[in-house]
DRENDO-1510 file (C-alpha; in Angstrom, 1 decimal, always signed):
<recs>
REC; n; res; u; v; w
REC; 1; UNK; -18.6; -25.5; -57.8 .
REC; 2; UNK; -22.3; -26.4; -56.5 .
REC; 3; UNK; -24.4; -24.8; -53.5 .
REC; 4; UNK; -27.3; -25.2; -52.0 .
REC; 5; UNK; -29.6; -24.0; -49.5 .
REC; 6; UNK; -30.8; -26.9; -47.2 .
REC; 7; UNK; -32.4; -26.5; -43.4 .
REC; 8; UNK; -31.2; -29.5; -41.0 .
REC; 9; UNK; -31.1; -30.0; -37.6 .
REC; 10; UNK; -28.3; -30.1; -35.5 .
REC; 11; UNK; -27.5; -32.6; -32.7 .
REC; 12; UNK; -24.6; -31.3; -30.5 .
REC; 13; UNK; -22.5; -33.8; -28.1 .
REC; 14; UNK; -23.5; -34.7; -25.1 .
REC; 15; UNK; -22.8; -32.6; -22.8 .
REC; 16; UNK; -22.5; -30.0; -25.0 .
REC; 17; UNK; -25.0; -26.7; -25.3 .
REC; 18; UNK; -23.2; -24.3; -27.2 .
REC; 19; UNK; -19.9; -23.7; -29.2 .
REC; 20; UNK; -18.1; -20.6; -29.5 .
REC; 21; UNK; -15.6; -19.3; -32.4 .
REC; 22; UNK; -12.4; -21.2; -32.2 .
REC; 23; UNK; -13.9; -24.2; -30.6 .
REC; 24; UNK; -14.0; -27.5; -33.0 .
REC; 25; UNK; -16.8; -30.0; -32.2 .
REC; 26; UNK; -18.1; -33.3; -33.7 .
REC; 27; UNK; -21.9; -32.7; -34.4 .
REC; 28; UNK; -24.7; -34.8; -36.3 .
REC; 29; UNK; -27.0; -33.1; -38.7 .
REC; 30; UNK; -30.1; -34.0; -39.9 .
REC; 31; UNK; -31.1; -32.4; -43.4 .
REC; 32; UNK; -34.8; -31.8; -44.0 .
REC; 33; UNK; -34.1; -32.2; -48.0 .
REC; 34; UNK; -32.4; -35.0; -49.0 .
REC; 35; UNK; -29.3; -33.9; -51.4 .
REC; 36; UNK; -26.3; -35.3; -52.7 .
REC; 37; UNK; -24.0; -35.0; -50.6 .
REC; 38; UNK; -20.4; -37.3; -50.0 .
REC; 39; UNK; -17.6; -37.2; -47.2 .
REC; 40; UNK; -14.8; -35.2; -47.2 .
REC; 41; UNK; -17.4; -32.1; -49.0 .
REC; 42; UNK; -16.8; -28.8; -47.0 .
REC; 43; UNK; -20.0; -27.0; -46.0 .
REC; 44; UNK; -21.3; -23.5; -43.7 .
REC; 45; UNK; -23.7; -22.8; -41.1 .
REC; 46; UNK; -25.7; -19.9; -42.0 .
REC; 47; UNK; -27.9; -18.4; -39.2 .
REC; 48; UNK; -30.0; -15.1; -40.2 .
REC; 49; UNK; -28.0; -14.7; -43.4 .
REC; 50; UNK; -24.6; -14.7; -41.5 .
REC; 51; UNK; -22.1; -17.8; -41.8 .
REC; 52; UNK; -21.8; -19.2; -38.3 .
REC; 53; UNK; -19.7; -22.4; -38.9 .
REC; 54; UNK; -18.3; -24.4; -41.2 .
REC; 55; UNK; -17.1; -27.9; -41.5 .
REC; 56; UNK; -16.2; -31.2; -43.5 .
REC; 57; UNK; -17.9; -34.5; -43.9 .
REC; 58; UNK; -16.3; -37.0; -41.6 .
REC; 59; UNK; -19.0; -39.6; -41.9 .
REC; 60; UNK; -22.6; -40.7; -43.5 .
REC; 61; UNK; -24.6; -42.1; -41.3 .
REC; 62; UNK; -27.5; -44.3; -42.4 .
REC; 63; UNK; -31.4; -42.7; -41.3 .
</recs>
């Protein structure tokens, strides 16, 4: 069990300006904080103290 708190930005697809609930998308993010992190780890979206999304690791890009 771990958690963090980490600010990131968030690239959407092309194309792409907003998702709504029930919509599944492929995004990059950008973490501010470097952490450790490894695919296949599940993680949330929080906006204003509210969860937003959630996802899974597909893939670690290099910076």
């Amino acid at each position: 069990f771990r958690t963090t708190d980490v600010t990131g930005i968030i690239k959407l697809p092309e194309g792409v300006e907003m998702v709504m609930p029930g919509d599944n998308v492929q995004m990059e993010i950008t973490l501010i904080t470097p952490i450790a992190i490894e695919e296949g780890l599940r993680f949330a979206i929080r906006e204003g103290g509210r969860t937003v999304g959630s996802g899974v690791v597909a893939k670690m890009l290099a910076d």
